[in-house]
LUMNU-668871 format. One record per residue (C-alpha): residue in three letters; x, y, z. Coordinates in Angstrom, 1 decimal. Layout:
# LUMNU-668871
('ala'; (X; Y; Z)) ...
# end
This chain:
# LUMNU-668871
('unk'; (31.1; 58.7; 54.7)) ('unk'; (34.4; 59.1; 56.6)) ('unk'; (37.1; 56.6; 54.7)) ('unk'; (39.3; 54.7; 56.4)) ('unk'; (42.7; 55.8; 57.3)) ('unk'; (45.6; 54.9; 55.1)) ('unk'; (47.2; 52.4; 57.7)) ('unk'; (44.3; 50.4; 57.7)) ('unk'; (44.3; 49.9; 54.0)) ('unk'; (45.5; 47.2; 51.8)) ('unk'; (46.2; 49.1; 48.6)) ('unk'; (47.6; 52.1; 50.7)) ('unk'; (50.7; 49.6; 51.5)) ('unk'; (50.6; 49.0; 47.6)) ('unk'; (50.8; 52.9; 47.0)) ('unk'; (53.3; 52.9; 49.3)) ('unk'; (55.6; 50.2; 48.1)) ('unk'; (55.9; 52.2; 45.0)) ('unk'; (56.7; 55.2; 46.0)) ('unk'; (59.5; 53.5; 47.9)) ('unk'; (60.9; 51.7; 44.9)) ('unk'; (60.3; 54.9; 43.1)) ('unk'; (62.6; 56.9; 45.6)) ('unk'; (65.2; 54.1; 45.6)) ('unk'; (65.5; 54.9; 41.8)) ('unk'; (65.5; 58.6; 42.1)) ('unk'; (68.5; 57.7; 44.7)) ('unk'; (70.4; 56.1; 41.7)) ('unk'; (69.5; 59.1; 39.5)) ('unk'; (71.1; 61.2; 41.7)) ('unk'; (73.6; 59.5; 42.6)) ('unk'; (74.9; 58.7; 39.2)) ('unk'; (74.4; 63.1; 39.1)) ('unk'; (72.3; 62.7; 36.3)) ('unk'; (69.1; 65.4; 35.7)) ('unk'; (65.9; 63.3; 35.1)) ('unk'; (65.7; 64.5; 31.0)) ('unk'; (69.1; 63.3; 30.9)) ('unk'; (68.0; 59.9; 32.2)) ('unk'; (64.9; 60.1; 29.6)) ('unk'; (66.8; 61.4; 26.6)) ('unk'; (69.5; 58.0; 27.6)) ('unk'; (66.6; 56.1; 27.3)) ('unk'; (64.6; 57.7; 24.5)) ('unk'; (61.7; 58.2; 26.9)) ('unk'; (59.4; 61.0; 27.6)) ('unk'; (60.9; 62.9; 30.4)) ('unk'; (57.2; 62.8; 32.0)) ('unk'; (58.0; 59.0; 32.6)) ('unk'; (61.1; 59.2; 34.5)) ('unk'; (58.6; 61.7; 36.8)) ('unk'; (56.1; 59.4; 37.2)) ('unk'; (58.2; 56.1; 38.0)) ('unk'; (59.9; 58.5; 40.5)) ('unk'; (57.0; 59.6; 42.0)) ('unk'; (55.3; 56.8; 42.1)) ('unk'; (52.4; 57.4; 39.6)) ('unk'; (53.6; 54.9; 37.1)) ('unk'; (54.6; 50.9; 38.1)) ('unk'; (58.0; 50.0; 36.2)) ('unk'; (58.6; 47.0; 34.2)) ('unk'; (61.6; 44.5; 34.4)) ('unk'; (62.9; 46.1; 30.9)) ('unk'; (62.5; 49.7; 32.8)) ('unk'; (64.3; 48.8; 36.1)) ('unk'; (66.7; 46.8; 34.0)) ('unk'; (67.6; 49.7; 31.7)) ('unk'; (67.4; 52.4; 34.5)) ('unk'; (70.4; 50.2; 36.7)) ('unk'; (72.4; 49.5; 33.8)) ('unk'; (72.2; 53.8; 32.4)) ('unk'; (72.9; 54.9; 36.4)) ('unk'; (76.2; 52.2; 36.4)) ('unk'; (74.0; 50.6; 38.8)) ('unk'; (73.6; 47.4; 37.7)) ('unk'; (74.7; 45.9; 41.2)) ('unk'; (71.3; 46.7; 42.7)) ('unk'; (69.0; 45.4; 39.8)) ('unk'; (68.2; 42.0; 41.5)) ('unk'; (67.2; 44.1; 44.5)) ('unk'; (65.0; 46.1; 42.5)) ('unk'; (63.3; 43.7; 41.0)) ('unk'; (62.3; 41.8; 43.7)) ('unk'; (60.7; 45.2; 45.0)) ('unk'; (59.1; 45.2; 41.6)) ('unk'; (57.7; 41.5; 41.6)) ('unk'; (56.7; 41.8; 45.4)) ('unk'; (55.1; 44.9; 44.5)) ('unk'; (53.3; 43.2; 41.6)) ('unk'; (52.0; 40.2; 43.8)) ('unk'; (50.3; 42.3; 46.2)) ('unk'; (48.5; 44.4; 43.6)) ('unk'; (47.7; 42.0; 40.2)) ('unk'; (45.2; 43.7; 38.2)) ('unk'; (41.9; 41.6; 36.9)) ('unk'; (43.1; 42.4; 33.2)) ('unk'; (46.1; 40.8; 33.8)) ('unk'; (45.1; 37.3; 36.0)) ('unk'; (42.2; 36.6; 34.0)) ('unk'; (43.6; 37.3; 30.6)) ('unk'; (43.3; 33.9; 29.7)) ('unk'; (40.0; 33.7; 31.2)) ('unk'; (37.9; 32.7; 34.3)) ('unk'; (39.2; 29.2; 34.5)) ('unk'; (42.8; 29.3; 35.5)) ('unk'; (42.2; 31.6; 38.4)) ('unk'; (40.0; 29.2; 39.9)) ('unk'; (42.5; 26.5; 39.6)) ('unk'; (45.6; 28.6; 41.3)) ('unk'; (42.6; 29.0; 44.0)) ('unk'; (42.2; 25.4; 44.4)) ('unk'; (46.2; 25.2; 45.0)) ('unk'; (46.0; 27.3; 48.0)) ('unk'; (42.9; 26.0; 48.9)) ('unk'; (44.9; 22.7; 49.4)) ('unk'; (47.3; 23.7; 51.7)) ('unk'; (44.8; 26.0; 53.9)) ('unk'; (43.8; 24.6; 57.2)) ('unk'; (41.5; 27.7; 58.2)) ('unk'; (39.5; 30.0; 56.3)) ('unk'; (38.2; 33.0; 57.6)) ('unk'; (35.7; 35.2; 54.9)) ('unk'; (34.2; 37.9; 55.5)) ('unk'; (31.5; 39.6; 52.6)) ('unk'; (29.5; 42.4; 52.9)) ('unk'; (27.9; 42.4; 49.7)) ('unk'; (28.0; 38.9; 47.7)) ('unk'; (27.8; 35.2; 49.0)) ('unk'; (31.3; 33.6; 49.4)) ('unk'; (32.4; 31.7; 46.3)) ('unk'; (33.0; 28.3; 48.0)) ('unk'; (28.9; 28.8; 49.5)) ('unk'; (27.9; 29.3; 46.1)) ('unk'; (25.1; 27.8; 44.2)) ('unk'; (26.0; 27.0; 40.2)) ('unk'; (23.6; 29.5; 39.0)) ('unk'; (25.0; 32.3; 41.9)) ('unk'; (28.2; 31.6; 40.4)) ('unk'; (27.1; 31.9; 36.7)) ('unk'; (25.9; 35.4; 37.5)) ('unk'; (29.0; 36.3; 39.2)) ('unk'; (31.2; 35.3; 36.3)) ('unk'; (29.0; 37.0; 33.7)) ('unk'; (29.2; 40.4; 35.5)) ('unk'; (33.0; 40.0; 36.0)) ('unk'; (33.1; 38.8; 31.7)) ('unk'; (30.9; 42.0; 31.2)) ('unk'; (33.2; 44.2; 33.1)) ('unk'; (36.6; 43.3; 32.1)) ('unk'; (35.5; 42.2; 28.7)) ('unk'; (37.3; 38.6; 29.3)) ('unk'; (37.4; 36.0; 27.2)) ('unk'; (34.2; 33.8; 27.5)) ('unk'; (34.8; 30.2; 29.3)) ('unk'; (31.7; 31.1; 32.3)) ('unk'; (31.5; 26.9; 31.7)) ('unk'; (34.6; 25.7; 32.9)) ('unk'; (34.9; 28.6; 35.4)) ('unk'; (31.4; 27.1; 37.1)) ('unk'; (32.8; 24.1; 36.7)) ('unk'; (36.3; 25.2; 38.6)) ('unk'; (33.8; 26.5; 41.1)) ('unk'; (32.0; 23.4; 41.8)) ('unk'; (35.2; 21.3; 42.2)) ('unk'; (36.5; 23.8; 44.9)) ('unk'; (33.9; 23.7; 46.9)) ('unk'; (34.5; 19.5; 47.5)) ('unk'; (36.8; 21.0; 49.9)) ('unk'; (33.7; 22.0; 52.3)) ('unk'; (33.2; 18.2; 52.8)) ('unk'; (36.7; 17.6; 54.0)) ('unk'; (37.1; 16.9; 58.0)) ('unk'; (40.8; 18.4; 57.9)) ('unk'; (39.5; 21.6; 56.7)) ('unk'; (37.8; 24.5; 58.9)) ('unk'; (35.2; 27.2; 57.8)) ('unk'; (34.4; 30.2; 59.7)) ('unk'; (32.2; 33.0; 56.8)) ('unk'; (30.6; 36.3; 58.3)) ('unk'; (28.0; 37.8; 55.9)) ('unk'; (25.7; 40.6; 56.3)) ('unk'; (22.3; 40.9; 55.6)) ('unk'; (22.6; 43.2; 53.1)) ('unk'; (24.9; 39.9; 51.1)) ('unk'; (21.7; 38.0; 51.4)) ('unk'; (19.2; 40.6; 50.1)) ('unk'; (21.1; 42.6; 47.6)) ('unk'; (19.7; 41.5; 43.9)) ('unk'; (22.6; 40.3; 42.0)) ('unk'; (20.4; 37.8; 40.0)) ('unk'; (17.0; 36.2; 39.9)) ('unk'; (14.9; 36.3; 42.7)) ('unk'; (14.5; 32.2; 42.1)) ('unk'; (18.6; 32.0; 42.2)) ('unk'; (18.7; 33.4; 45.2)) ('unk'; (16.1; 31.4; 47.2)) ('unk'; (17.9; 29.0; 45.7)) ('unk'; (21.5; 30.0; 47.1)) ('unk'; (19.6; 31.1; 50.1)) ('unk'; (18.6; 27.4; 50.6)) ('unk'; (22.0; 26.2; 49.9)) ('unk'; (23.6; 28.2; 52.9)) ('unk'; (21.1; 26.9; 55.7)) ('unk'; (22.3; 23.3; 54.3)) ('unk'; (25.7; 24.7; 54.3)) ('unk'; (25.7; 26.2; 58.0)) ('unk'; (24.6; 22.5; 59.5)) ('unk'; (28.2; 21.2; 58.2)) ('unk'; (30.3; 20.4; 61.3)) ('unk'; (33.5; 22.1; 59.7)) ('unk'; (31.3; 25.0; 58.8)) ('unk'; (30.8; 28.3; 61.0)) ('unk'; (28.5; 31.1; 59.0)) ('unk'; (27.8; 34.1; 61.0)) ('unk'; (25.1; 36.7; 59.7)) ('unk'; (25.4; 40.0; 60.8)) ('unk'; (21.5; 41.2; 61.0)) ('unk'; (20.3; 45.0; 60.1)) ('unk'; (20.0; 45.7; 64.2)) ('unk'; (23.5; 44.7; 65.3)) ('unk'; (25.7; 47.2; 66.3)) ('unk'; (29.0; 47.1; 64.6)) ('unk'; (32.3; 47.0; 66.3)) ('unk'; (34.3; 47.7; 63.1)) ('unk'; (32.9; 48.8; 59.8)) ('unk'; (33.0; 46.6; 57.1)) ('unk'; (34.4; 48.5; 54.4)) ('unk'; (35.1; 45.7; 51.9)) ('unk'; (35.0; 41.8; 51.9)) ('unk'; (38.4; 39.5; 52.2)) ('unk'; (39.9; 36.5; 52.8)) ('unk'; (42.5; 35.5; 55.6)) ('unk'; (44.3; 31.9; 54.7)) ('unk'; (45.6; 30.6; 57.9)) ('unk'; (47.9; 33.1; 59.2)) ('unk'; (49.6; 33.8; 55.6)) ('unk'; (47.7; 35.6; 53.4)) ('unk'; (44.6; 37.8; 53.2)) ('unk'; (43.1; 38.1; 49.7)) ('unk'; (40.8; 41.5; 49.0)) ('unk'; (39.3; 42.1; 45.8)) ('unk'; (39.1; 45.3; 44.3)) ('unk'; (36.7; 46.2; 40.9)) ('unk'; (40.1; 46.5; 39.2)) ('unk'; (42.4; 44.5; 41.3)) ('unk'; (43.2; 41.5; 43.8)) ('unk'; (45.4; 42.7; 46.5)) ('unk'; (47.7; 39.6; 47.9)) ('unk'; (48.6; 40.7; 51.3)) ('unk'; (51.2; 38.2; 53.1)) ('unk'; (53.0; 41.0; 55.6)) ('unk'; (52.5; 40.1; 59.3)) ('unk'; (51.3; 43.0; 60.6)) ('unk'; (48.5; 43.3; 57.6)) ('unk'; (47.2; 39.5; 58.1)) ('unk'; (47.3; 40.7; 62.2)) ('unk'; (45.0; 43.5; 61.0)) ('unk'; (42.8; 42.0; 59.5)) ('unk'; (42.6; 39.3; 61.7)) ('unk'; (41.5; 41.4; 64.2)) ('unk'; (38.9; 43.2; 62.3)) ('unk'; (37.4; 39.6; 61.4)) ('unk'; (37.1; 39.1; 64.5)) ('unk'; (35.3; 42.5; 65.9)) ('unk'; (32.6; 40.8; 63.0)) ('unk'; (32.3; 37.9; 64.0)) ('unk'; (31.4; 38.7; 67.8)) ('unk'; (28.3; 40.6; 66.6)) ('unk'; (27.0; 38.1; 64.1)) ('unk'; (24.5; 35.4; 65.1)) ('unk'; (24.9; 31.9; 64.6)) ('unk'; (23.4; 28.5; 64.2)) ('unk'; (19.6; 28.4; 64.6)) ('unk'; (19.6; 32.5; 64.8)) ('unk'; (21.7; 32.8; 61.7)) ('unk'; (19.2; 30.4; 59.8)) ('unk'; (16.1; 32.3; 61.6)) ('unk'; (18.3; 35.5; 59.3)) ('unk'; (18.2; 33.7; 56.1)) ('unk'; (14.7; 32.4; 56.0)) ('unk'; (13.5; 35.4; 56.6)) ('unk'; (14.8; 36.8; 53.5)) ('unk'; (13.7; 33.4; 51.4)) ('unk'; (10.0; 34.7; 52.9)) ('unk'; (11.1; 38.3; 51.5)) ('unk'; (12.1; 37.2; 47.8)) ('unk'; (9.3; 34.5; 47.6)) ('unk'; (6.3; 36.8; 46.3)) ('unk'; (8.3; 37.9; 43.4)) ('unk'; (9.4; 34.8; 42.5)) ('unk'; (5.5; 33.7; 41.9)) ('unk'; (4.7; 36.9; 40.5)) ('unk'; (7.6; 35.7; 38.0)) ('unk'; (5.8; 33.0; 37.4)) ('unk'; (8.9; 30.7; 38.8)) 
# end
């Protein structure tokens, strides 16, 4: 498999936000005409960090760009620095760090954007859209992600957060438009009953008059490959999650990108009765295990 190039990537502009605020502070290194282990030793650091905040291999913290200004006699350009830092820091937040205090919380700053969004585009290749979700799809999801990232425990209150978000559906003001693959409907993330379940959900779902759902069947030809899932909020932010990351993309050209890519997928997925035709045929396909279960 040929990956994608670097332009095209989300966390490539991450990587290369930090090398740029790690050349900016090589520039006040030099600058200041100071060797980088005699920035280390006027720090009491390991020489190998000055290295890797340099070169990018390490993220600084505000106590590191702080110190770093104020040792270079640079302290004029440590508001600039930090707002590299915390820009940097929105666009790539690790999991560890957003759902340190649990599932719960993330789902309400979710419901504050969803608030203020007119139009959502998503697009999944391999899981069903949260706000499509069925209570039990949801559970399975946050289980996995508690497994993983060895969170603390609150699956309740984050199916719960869930639920509420997804009153939005109902709202007139509000406008839909989810692409899905096959391979989203027919991967087994949980039960086979769970999913003829959440299966059923999304043909009720698709008949909503605010609601678009595409699915992109096994024979259509792609336009664009779908390397990863993501959402697009209006025209001002595209959210892609990442096994260890959420990348929070808000630059024009990025949101332009993958605007454009959304659409490519959307134009060769079918719709309405078609797109229904698409999911019942996979209800059909997970029914015999479900009575073999015993379900």
């Amino acid at each position: 498999m040929t990956l994608p190039p670097n332009n095209t990537s989300g966390s490539s502009n991450v990587h290369e936000a930090r090398d740029a605020l790690g050349k900016r502070l090589r520039e006040l290194r030099q600058a200041a005409d100071m060797s980088g282990r005699q920035l280390a030793e006027s720090l009491s650091w390991p020489p190998s960090k000055v290295s890797k905040l340099e070169n990018g291999r390490q993220t600084p913290t505000d106590d590191d760009i702080r110190k770093w200004a104020a040792v270079t006699g640079s302290e004029g350009e440590t508001e600039a620095l930090l707002a590299s830092l915390h820009t940097l820091e929105v666009q790539h937040a690790e999991w560890q760090r957003i759902l340190r205090t649990g599932l719960r919380p993330h789902q309400q700053e979710l419901i504050s954007w969803d608030q203020r969004t007119r139009l959502f585009r998503a697009f999944e290749a391999t899981v069903i859209p949260g706000l499509l979700q069925t209570p039990e799809y949801a559970r399975a999801r946050f289980a996995e992600g508690i497994r993983r990232l060895k969170l603390p425990n609150d699956i309740n209150e984050a199916v719960a957060g869930r639920a509420r978000r997804q009153e939005i559906l109902y709202r007139p003001d509000k406008r839909f438009h989810f692409v899905l693959t096959e391979a989203a409907l027919r991967f087994r993330l949980c039960a086979p009953d769970v999913m003829i379940g959440q299966l059923d959900r999304m043909v009720s779902l698709s008949q909503l008059p605010n609601v678009r759902l595409g699915i992109i069947s096994f024979e259509a030809q792609y336009a664009t490959s779908p390397w990863h899932g993501f959402w697009i909020y209006d025209n001002e932010r595209v959210l892609v999650e990442t096994l260890s990351a959420e990348l929070d993309l808000r630059q024009p050209q990025e949101i332009e990108l993958y605007g454009s890519a959304f659409e490519q997928l959307a134009a060769v997925a079918s719709y309405g009765r078609a797109a229904r035709a698409i999911i019942n045929r996979v209800i059909e396909a997970f029914a015999p295990d479900t009575s073999e279960d015993g379900s």
